[in-house]
N, C-alpha and C positions, 0 to 999 in steps of 0.2 A: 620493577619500579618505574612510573611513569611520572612525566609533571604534567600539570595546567595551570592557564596561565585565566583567571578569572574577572570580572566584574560582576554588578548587581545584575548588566543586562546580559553579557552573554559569558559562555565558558569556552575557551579552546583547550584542545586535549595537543597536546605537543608531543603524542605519538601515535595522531591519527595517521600518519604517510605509513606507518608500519603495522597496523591493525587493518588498518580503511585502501591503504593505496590512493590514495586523496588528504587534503590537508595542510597541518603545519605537525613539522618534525624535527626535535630539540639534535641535534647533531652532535659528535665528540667534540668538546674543545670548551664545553662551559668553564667559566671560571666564576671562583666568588663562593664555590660553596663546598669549602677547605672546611680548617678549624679558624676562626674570626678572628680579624686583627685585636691587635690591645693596647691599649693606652696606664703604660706602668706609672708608677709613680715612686720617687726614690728621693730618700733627705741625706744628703751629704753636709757632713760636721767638718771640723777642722782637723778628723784625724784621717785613717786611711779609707778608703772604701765609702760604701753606703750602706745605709740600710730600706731596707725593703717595707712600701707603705703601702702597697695595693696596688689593683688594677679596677680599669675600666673595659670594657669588651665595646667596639666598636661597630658601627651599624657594617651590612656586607653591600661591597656593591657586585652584582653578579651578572657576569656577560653570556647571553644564551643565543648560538648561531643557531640561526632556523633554516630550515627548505619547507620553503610553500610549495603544494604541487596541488594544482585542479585537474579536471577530468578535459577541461580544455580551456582557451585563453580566456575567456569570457567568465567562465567557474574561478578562474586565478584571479583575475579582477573582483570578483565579488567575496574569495578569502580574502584579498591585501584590504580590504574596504574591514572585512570586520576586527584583521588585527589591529588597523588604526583607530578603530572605533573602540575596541577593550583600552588599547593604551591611552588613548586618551582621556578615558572619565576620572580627572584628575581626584587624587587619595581614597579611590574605593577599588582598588587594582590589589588583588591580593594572588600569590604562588603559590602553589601545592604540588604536594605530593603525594603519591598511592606505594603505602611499601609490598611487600611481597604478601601479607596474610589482608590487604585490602582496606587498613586504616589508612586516615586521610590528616596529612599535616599541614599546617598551612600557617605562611606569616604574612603579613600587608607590606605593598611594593610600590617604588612609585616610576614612575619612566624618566630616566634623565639623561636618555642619549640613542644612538644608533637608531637603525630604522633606514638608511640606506638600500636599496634596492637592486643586488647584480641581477641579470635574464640569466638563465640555467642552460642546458645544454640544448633543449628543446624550447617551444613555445608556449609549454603549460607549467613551469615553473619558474621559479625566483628564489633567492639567495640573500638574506640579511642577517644580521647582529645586533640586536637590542640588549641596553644595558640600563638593569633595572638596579633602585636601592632601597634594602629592606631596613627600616631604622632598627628594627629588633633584629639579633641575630641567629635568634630560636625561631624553629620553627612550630607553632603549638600545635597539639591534638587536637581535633575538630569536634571529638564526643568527649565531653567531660563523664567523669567516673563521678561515682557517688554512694556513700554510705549516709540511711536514715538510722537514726536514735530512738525510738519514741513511735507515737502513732500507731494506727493501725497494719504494719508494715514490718513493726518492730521483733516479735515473736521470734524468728527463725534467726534471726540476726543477733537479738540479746542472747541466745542460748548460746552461740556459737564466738562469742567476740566481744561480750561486753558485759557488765553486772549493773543491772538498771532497773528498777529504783533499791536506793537504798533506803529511801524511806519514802510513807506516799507521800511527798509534798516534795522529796529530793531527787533528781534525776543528773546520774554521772554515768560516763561509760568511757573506756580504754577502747579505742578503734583502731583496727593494723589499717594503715594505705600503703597503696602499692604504685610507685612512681615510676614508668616503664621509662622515664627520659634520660636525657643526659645530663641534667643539671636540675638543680632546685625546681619543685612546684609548690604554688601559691593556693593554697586553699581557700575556698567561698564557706562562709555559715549561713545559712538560711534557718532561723528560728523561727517555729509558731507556735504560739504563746496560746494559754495561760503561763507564765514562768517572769522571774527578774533575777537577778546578779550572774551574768554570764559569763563563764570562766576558760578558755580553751589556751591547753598546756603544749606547745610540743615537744618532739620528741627528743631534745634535749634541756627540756625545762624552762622554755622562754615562753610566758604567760600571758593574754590579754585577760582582761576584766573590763564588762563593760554593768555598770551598775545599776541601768535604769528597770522598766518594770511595763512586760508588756501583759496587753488586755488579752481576756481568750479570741485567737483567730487572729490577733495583730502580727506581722510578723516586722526578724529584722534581719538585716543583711549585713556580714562584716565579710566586706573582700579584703585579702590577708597581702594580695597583692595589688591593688588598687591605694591600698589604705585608707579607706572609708568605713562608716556605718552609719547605714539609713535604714528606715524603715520599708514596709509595703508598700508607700507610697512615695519614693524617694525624697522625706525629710528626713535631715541631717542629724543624727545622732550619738554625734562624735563626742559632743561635750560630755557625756555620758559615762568616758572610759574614766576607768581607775588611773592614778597618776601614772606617766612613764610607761603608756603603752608599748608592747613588743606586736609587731605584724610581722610574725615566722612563715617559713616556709616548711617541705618537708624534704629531705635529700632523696636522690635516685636510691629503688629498692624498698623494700618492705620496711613503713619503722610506724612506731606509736603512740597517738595523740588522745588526749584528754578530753574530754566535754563533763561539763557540770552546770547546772541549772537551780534554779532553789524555786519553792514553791509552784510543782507543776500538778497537772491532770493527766488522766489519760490521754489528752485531747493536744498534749505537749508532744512538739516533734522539732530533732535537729537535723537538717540534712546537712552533711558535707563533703561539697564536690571538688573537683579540680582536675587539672589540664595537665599531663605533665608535656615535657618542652624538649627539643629536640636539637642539637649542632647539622643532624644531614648531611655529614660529610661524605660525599659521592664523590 
């Protein structure tokens, strides 16, 4: 497992000193990427004890000792210049990681401290601790997974996983996802229409409806974990939903959700993707 510590402009690999022999190299003594602090929450009455009302999972703040080492003082000068420069591009500073089969997790970080600079044993390296805070405590997946419905795509898939159409103008299918994380993932719908009254169940029975009625080729998008639904074109079509909408998630593990459509074509396709999320406890 490796980390990097990224921006839009540039990428440091934080175990280039151990691949490269040159670099920036994450050291033993990180902290912050345990399991996440909690914020409980408890209603004490007028008898003994409490009872138990929930928690809140708290952003991590995590401290990463580094060793810069250049090929020489001048090469070390020109690393410390680009880790100031990744830390700096304030709120687009995101951490990652590479696990052993080479998937990439990553959450958004921001810099709120360390960066102190010791001289190392020789005159080509340097010694600091930056301490970065990720407001999310997961880490998510970089490739979202994805099951299509429908479409030209759909053939090998209905055979194997789903029973679609029930009739031509109704299209439903029962879909397994398979959530590799540690905690709940939020699924995306991406509808494209011809189709209207859109019904997605999971897999414990918590149900959205959203009731309106797209054109052929129009599409919509309900993110389960955003709690949105807009169109192709990012209008709002929220007001749309059936009363007392539910925005579910799916638990870690294989489980099974619902899609249902009325009035489709063949030209009707549901894709749905999703990310699942990670603790990274190292």
């Amino acid at each position: 497992m490796k980390l990097e510590l990224s921006s839009p402009s540039d990428r440091l690999d934080l175990a280039g000193v151990e691949t490269e022999g040159v670099g920036f190299q994450a050291l033993a003594g990180i902290t912050g990427l345990g399991l996440p602090q909690l914020s409980v929450q408890w209603l004490e009455g007028a008898g003994d004890g409490a009872a138990y009302r929930g928690r809140r999972v708290l952003p991590r703040d995590i401290d990463v000792p580094l060793d810069i080492v250049g090929r020489d003082r001048e090469h070390l000068s020109e690393l410390v210049v680009r880790l100031a420069r990744v830390l700096g591009d304030e709120g687009r500073l995101t951490l990652a990681y590479v696990d052993s089969r080479g998937d990439r997790w990553s959450t958004p970080v921001a810099w709120i401290g360390g960066g102190e600079m010791d001289a190392g044993a020789g005159m080509r390296d340097m010694q600091t601790v930056i301490t970065l805070r990720a407001p999310s405590p997961y880490f998510l997946a970089e490739s979202a997974q994805t099951i299509t419905i429908g479409g030209a795509t759909a053939g090998a898939f209905l055979s194997s996983m789903s029973s679609m159409p029930l009739a031509s103008s109704q299209a439903i299918g029962s879909v397994q996802l398979s959530n590799e994380g540690d905690v709940p993932a939020f699924p995306s719908w991406e509808v494209t229409g011809p189709g209207d009254t859109l019904k997605v169940i999971s897999p414990t029975g918590e149900t959205l409806q959203w009731n309106g009625t797209l054109a052929a080729g129009e599409k919509l998008i309900v993110d389960m974990g955003a709690g949105t639904v807009k169109d192709g074109t990012g209008v709002n079509r929220y007001a749309s939903l059936a009363t007392a909408p539910r925005f579910w998630s799916v638990p870690p593990g294989v489980s099974t959700v619902t899609a249902a459509l009325l009035n489709t074509t063949s030209a009707t396709k549901v894709v749905c993707s999703w990310r699942p999320r990670k603790w990274v406890v190292i």
